[in-house]
Biopython code that builds the backbone (N, CA, C, O; Angstrom):
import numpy as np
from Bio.PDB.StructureBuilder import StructureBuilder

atoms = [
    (1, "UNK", "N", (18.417, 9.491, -6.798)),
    (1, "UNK", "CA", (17.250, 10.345, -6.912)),
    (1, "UNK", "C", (16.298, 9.821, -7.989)),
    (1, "UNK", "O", (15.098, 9.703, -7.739)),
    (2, "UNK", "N", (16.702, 9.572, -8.930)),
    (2, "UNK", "CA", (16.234, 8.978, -10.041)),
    (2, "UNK", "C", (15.142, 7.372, -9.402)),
    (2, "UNK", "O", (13.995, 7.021, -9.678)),
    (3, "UNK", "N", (16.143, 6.811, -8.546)),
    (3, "UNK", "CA", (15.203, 5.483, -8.019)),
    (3, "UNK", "C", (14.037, 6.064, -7.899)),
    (3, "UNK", "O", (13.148, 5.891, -8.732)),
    (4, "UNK", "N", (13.861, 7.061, -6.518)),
    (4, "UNK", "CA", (13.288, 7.488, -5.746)),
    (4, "UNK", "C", (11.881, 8.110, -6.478)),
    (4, "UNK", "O", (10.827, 8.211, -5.851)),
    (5, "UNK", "N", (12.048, 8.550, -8.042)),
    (5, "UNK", "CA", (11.605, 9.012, -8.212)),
    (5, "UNK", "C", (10.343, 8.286, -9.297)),
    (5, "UNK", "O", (9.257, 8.703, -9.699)),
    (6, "UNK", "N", (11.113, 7.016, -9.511)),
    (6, "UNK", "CA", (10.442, 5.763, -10.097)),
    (6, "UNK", "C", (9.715, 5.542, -8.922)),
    (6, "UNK", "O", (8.552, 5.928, -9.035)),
    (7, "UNK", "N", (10.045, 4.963, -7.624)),
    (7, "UNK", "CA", (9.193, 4.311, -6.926)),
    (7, "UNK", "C", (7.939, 5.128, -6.490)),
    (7, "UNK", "O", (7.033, 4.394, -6.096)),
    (8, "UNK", "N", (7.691, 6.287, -6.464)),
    (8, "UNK", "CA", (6.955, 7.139, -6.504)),
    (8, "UNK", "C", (6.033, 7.491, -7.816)),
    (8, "UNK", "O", (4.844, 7.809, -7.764)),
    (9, "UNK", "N", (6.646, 7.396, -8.732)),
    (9, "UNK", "CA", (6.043, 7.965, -10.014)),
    (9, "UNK", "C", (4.240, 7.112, -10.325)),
    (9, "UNK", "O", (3.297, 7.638, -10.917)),
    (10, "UNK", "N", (4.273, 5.861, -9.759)),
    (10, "UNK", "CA", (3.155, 4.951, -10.258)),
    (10, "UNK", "C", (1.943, 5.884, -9.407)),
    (10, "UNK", "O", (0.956, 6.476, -9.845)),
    (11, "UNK", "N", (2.500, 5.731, -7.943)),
    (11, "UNK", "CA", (1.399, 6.301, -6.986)),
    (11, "UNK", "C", (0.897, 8.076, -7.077)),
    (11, "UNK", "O", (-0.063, 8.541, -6.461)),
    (12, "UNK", "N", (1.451, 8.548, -7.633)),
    (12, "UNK", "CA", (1.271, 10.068, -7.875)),
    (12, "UNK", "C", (0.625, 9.862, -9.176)),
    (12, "UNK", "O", (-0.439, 10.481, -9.186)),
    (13, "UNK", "N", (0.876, 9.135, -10.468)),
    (13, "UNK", "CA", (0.065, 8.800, -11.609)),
    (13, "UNK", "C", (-1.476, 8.675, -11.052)),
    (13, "UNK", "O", (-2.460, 9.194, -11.579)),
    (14, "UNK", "N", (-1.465, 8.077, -10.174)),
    (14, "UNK", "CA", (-2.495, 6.839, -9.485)),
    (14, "UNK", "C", (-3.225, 8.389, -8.608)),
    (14, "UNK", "O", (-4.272, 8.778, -9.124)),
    (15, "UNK", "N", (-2.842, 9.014, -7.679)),
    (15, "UNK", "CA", (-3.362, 10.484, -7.044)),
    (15, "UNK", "C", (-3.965, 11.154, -7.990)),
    (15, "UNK", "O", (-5.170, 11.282, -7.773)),
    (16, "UNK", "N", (-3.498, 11.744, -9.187)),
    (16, "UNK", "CA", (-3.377, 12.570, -10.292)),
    (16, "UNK", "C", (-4.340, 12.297, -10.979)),
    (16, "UNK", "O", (-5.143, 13.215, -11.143)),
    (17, "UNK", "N", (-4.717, 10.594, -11.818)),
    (17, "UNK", "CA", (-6.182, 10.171, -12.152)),
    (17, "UNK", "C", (-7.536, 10.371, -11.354)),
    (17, "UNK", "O", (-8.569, 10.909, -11.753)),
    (18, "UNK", "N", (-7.203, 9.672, -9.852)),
    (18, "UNK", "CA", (-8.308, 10.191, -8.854)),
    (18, "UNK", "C", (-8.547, 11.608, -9.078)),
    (18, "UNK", "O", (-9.417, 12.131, -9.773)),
    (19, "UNK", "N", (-7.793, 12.050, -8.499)),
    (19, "UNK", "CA", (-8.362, 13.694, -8.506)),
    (19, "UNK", "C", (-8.919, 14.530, -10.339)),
    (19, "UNK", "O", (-9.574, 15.553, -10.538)),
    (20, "UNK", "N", (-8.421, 13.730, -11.155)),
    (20, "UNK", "CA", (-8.631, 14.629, -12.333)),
    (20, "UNK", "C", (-10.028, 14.095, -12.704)),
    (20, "UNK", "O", (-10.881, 14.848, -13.174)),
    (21, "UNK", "N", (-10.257, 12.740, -12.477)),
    (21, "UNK", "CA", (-11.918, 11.974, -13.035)),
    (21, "UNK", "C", (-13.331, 12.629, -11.782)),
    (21, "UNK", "O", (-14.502, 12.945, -11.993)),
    (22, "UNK", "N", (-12.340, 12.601, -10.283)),
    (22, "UNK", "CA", (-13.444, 12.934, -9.685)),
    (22, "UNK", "C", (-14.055, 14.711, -9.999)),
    (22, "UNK", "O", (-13.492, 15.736, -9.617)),
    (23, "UNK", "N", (-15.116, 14.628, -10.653)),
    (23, "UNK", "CA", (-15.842, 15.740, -11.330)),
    (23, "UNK", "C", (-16.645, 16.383, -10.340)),
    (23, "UNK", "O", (-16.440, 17.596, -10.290)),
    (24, "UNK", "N", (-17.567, 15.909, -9.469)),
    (24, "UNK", "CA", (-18.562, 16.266, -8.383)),
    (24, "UNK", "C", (-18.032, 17.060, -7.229)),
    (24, "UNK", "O", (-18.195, 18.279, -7.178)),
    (25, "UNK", "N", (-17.510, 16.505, -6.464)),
    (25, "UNK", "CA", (-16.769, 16.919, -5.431)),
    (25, "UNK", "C", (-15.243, 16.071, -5.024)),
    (25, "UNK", "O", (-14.854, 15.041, -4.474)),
    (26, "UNK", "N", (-14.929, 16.810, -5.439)),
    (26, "UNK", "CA", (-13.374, 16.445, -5.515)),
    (26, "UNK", "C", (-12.846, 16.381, -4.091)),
    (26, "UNK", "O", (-13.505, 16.750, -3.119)),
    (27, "UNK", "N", (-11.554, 15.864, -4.028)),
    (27, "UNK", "CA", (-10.950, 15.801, -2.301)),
    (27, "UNK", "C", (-10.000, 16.393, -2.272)),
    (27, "UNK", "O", (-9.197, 16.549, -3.191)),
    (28, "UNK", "N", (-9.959, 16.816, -1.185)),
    (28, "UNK", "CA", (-8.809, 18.220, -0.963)),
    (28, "UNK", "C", (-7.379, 17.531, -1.571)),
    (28, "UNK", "O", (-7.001, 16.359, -1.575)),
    (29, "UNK", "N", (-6.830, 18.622, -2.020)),
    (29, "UNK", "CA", (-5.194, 18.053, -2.915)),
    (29, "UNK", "C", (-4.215, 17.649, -1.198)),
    (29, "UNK", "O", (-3.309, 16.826, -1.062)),
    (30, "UNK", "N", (-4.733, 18.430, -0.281)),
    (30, "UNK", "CA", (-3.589, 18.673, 1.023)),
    (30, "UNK", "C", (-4.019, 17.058, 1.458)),
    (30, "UNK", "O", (-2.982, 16.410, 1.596)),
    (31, "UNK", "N", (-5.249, 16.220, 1.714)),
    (31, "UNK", "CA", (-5.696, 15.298, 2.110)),
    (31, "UNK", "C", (-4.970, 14.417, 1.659)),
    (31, "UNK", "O", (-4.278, 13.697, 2.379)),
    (32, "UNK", "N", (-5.040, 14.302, -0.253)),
    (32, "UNK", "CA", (-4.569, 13.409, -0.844)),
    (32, "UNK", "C", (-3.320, 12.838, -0.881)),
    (32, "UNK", "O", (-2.856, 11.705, -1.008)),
    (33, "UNK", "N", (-2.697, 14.546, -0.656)),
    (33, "UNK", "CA", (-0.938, 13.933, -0.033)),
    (33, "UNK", "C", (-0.799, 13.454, 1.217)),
    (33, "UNK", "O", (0.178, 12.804, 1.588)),
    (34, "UNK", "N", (-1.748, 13.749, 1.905)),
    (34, "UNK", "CA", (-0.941, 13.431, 3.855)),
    (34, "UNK", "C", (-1.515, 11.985, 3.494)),
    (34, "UNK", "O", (-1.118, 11.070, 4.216)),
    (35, "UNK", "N", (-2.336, 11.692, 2.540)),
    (35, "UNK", "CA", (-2.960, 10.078, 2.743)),
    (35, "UNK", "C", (-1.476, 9.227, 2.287)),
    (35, "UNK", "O", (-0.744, 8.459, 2.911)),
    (36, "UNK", "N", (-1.443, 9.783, 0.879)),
    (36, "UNK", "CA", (-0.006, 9.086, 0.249)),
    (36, "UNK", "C", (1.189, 8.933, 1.499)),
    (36, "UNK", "O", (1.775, 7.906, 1.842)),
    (37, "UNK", "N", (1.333, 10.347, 2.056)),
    (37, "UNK", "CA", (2.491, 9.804, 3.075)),
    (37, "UNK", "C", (2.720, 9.353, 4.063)),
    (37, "UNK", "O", (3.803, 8.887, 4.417)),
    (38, "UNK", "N", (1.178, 9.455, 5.016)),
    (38, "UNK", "CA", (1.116, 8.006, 5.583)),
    (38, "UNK", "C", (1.112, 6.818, 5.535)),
    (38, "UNK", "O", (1.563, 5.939, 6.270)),
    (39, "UNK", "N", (0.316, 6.833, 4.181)),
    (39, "UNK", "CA", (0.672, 5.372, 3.623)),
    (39, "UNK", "C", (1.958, 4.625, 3.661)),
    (39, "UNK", "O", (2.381, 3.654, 4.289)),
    (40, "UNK", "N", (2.335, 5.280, 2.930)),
    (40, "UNK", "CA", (3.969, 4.820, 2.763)),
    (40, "UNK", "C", (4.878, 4.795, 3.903)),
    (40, "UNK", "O", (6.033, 4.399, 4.057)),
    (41, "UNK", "N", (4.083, 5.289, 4.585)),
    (41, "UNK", "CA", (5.425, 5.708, 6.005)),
    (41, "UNK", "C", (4.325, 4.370, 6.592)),
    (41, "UNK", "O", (5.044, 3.377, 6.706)),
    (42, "UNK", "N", (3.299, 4.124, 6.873)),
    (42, "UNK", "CA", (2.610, 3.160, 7.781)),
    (42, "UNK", "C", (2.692, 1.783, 7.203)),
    (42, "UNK", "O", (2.780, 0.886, 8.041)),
    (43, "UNK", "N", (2.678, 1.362, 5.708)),
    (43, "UNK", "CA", (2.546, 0.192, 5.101)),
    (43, "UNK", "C", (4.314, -0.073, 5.565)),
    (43, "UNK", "O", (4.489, -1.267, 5.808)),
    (44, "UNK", "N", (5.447, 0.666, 5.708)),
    (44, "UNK", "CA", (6.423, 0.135, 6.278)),
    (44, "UNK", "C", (6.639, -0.301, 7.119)),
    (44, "UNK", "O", (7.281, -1.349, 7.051)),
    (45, "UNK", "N", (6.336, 0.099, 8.129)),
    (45, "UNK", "CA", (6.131, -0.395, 9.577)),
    (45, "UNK", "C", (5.477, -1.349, 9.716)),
    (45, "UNK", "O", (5.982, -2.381, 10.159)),
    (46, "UNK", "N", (4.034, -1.262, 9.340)),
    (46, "UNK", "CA", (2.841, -2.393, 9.346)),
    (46, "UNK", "C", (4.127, -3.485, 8.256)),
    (46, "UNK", "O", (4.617, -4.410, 8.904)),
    (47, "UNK", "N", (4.470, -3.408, 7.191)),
    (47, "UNK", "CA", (4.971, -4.681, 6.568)),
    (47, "UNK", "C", (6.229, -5.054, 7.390)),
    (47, "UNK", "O", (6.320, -6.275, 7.510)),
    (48, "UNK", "N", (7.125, -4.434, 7.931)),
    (48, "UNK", "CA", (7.692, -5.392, 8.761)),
    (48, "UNK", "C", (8.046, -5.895, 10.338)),
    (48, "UNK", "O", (8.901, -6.491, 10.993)),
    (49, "UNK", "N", (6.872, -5.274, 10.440)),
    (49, "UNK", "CA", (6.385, -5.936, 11.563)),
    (49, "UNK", "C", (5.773, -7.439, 11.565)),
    (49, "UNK", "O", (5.963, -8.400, 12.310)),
    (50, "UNK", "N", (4.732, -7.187, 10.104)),
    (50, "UNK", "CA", (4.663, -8.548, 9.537)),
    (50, "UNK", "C", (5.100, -9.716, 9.211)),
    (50, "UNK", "O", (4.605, -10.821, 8.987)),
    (51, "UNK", "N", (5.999, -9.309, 9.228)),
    (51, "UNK", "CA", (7.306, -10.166, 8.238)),
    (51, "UNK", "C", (8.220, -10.641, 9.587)),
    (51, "UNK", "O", (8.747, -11.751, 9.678)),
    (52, "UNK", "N", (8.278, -9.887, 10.317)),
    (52, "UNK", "CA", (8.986, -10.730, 11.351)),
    (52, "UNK", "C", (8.525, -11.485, 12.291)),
    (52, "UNK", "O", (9.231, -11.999, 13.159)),
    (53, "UNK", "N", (7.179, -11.622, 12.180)),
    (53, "UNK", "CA", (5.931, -12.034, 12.784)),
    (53, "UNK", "C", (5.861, -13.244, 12.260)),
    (53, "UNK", "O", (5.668, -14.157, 13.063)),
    (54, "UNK", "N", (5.974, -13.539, 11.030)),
    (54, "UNK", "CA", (5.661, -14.736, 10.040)),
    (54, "UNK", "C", (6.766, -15.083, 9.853)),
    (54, "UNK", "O", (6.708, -16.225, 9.396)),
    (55, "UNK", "N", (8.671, -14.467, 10.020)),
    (55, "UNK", "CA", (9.693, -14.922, 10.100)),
    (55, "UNK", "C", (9.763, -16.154, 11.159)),
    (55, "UNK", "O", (10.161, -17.312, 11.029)),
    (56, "UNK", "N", (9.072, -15.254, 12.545)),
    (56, "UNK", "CA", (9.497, -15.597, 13.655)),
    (56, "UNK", "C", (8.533, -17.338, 14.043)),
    (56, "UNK", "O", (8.855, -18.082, 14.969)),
    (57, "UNK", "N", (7.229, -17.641, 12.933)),
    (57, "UNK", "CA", (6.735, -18.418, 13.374)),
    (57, "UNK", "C", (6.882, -19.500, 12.163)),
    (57, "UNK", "O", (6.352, -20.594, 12.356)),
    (58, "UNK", "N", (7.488, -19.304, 11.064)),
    (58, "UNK", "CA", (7.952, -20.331, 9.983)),
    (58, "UNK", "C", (9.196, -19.694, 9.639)),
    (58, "UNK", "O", (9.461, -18.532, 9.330)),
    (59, "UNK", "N", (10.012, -20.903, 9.786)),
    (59, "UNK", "CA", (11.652, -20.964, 9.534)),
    (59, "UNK", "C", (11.621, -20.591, 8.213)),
    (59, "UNK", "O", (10.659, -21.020, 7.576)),
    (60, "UNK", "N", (12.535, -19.806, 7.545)),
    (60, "UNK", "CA", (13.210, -19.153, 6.690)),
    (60, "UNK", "C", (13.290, -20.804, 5.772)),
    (60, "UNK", "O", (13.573, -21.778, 6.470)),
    (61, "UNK", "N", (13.057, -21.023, 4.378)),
    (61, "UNK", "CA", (13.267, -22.151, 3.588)),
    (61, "UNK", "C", (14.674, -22.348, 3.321)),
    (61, "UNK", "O", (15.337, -21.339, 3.079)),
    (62, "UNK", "N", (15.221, -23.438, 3.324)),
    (62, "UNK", "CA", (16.966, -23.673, 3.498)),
    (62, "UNK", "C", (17.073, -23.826, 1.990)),
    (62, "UNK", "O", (17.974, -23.146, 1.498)),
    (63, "UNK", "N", (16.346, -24.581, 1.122)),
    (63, "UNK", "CA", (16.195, -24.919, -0.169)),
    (63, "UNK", "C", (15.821, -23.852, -1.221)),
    (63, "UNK", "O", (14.793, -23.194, -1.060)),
    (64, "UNK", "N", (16.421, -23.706, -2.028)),
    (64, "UNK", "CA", (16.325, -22.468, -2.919)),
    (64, "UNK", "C", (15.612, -23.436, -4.048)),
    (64, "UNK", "O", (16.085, -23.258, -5.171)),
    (65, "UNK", "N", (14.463, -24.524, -3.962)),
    (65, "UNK", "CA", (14.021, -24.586, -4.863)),
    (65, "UNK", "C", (12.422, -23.816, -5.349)),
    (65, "UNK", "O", (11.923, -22.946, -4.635)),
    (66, "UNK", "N", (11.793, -24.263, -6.570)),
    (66, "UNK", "CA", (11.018, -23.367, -7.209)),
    (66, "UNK", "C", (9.890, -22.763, -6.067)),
    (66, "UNK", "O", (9.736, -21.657, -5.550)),
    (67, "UNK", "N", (9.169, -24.107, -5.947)),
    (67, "UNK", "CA", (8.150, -23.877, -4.948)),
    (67, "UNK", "C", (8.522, -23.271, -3.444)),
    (67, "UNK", "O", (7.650, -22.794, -2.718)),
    (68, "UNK", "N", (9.628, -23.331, -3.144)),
    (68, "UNK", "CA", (9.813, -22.681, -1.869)),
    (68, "UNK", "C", (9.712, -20.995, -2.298)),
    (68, "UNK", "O", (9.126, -20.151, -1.621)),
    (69, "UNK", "N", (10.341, -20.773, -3.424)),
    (69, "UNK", "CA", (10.634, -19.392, -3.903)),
    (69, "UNK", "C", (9.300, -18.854, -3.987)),
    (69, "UNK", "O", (9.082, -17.731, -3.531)),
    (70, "UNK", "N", (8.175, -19.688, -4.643)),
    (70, "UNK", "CA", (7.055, -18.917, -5.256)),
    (70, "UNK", "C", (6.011, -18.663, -3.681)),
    (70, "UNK", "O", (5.355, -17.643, -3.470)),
    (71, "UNK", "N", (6.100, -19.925, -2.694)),
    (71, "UNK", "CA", (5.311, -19.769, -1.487)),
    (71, "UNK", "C", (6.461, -18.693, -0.634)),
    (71, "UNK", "O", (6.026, -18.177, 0.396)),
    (72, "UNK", "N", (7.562, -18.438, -0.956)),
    (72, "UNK", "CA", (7.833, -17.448, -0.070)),
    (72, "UNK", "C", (7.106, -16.314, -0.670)),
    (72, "UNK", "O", (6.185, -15.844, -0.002)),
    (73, "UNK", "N", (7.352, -15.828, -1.757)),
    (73, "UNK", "CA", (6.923, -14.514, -2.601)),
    (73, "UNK", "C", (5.762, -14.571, -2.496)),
    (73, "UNK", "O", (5.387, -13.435, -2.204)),
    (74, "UNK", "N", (4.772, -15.360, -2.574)),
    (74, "UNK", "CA", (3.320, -15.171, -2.850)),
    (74, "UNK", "C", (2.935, -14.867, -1.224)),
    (74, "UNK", "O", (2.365, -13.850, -0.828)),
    (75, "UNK", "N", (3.353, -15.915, -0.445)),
    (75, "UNK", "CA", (2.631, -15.260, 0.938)),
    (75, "UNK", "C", (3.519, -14.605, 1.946)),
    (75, "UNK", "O", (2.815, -14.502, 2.951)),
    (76, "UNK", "N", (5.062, -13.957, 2.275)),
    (76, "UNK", "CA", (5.590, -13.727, 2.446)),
    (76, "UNK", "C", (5.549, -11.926, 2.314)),
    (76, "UNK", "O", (5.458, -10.916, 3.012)),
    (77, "UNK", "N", (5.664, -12.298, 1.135)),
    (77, "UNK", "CA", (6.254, -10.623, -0.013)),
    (77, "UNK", "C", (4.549, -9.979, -0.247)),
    (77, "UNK", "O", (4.081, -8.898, 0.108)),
    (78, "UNK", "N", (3.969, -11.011, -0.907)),
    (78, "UNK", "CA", (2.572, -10.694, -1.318)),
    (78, "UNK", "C", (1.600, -10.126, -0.394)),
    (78, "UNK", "O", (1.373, -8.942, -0.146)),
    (79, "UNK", "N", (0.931, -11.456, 0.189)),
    (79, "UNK", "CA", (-0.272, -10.995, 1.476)),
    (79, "UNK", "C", (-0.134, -9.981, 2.346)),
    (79, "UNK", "O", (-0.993, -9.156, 2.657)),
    (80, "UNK", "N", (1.501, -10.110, 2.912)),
    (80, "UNK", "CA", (1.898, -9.529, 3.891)),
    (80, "UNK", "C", (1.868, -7.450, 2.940)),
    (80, "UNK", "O", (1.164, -6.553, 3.405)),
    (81, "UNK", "N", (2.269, -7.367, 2.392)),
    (81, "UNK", "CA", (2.342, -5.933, 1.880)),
    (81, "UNK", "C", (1.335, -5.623, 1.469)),
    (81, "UNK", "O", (1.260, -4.396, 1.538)),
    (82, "UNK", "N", (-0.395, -6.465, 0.648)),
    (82, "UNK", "CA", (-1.004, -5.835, -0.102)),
    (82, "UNK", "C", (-2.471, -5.577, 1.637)),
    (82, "UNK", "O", (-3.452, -4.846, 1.768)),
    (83, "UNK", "N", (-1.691, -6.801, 2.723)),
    (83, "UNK", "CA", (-2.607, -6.440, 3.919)),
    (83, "UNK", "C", (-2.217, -4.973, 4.258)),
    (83, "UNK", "O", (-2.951, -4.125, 4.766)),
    (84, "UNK", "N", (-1.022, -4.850, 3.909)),
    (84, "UNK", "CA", (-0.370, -3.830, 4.799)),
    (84, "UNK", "C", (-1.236, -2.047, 4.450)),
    (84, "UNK", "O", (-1.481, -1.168, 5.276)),
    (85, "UNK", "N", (-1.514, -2.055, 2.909)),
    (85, "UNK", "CA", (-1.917, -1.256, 2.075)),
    (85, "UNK", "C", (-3.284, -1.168, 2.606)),
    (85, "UNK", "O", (-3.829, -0.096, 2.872)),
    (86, "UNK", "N", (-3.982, -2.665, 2.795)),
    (86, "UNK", "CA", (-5.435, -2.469, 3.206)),
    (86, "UNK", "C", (-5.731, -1.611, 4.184)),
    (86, "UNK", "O", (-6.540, -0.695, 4.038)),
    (87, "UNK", "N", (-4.778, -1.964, 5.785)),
    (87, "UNK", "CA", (-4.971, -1.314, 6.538)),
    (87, "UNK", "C", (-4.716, 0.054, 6.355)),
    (87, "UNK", "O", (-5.380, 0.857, 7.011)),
    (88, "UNK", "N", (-4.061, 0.354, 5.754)),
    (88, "UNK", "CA", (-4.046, 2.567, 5.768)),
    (88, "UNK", "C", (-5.422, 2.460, 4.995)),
    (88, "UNK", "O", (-6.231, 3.200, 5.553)),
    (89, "UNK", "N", (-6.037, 1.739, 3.796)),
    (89, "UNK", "CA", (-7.389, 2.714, 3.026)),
    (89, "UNK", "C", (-8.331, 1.853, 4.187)),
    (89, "UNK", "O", (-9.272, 2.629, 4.348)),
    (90, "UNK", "N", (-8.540, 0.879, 4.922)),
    (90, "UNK", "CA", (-9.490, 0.793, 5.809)),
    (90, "UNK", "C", (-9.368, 1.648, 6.578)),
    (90, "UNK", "O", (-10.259, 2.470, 6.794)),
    (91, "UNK", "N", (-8.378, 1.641, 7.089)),
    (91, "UNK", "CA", (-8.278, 2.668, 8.998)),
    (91, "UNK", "C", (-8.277, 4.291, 8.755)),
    (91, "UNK", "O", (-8.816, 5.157, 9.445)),
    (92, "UNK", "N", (-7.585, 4.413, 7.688)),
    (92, "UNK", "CA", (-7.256, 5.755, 7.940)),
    (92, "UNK", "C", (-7.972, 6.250, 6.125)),
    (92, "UNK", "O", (-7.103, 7.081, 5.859)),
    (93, "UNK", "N", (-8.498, 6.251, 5.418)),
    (93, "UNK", "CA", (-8.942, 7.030, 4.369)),
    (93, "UNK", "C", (-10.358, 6.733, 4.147)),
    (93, "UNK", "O", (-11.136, 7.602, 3.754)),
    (94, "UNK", "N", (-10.771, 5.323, 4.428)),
    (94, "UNK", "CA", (-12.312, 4.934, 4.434)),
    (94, "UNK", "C", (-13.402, 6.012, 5.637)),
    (94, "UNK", "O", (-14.572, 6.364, 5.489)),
    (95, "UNK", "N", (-12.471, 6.285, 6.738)),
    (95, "UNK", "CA", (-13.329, 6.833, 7.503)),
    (95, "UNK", "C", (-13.793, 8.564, 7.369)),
    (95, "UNK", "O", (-14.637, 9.211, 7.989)),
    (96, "UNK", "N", (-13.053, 8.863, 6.525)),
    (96, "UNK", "CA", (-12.339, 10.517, 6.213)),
    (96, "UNK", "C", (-13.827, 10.820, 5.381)),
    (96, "UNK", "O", (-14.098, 10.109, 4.413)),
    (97, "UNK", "N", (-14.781, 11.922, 5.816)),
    (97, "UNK", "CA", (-16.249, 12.213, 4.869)),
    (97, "UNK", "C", (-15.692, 13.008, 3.742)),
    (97, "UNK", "O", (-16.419, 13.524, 2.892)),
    (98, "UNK", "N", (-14.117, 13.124, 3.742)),
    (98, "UNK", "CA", (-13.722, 14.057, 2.345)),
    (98, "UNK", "C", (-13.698, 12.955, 1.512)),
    (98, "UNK", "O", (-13.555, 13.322, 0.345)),
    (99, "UNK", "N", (-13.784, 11.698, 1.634)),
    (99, "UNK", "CA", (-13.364, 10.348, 1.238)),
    (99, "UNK", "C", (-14.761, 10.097, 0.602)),
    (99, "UNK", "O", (-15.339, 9.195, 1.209)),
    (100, "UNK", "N", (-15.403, 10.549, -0.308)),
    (100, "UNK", "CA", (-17.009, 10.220, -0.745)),
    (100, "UNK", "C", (-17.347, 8.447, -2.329)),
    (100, "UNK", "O", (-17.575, 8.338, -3.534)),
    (101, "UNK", "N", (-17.148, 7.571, -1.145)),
    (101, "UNK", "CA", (-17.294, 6.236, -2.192)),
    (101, "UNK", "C", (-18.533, 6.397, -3.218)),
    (101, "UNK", "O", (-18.655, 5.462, -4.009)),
    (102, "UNK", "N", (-19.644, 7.646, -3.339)),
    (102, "UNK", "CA", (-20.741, 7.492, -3.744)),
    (102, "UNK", "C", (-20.445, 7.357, -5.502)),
    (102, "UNK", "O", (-20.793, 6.605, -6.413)),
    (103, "UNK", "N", (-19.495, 8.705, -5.313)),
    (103, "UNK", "CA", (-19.313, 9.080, -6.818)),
    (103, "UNK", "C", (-17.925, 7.959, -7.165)),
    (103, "UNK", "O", (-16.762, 8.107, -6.792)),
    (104, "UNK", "N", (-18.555, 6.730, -8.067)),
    (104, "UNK", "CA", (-17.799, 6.320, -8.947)),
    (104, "UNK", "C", (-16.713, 7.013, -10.290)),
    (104, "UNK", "O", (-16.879, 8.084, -10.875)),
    (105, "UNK", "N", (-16.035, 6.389, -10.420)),
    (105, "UNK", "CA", (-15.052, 6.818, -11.739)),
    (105, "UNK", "C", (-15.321, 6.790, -13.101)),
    (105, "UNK", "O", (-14.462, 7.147, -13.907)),
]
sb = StructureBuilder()
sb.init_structure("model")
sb.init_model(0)
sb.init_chain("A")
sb.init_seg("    ")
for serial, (resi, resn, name, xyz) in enumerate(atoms, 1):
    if name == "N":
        sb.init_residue(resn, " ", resi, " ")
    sb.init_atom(name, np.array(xyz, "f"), 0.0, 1.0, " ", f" {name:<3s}", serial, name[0])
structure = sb.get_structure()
């Protein structure tokens, strides 16, 4: 429980600032959660779907040396999860008019 509650803790920090700076018109608290838990439920799916996508078209590195480690992690682990993130705030929170980009932080 304790994990669970770390891996969560950054992104609710991260909800909690949004909503406390936005002063003008704020976004519904009910929005802000169904966004968080789609997210998380969609960046899973979307990431490994990815991943087996990019498994399936470059062989797994046999060599555990440096540079294999850092090009697995960087485009592997990296691109593949921070695309994954893009797509929920493109598809699904950019389009939302409770979603107002005008008012900066």
């Amino acid at each position: 429980m304790q994990l669970l509650l770390l891996a969560v803790a950054p992104a609710l920090a991260i909800m909690i600032y949004i909503y406390i700076k936005d002063k003008h018109e704020k976004e519904p608290k009910q929005l802000l959660v169904y966004n968080f838990l789609f997210g998380a439920v969609v960046s899973i799916v979307v990431t490994t779907i990815l991943y087996f996508l990019y498994s399936s078209f470059f062989t797994p590195f046999k060599e555990k040396s440096v540079f294999d480690q850092f090009v697995k992690a960087f485009f592997m682990v990296g691109l593949i999860e921070e695309f994954s993130k893009y797509i929920i705030v493109r598809y699904y929170a950019q389009p939302k008019k409770e979603f107002n980009p005008k008012n900066s932080l």
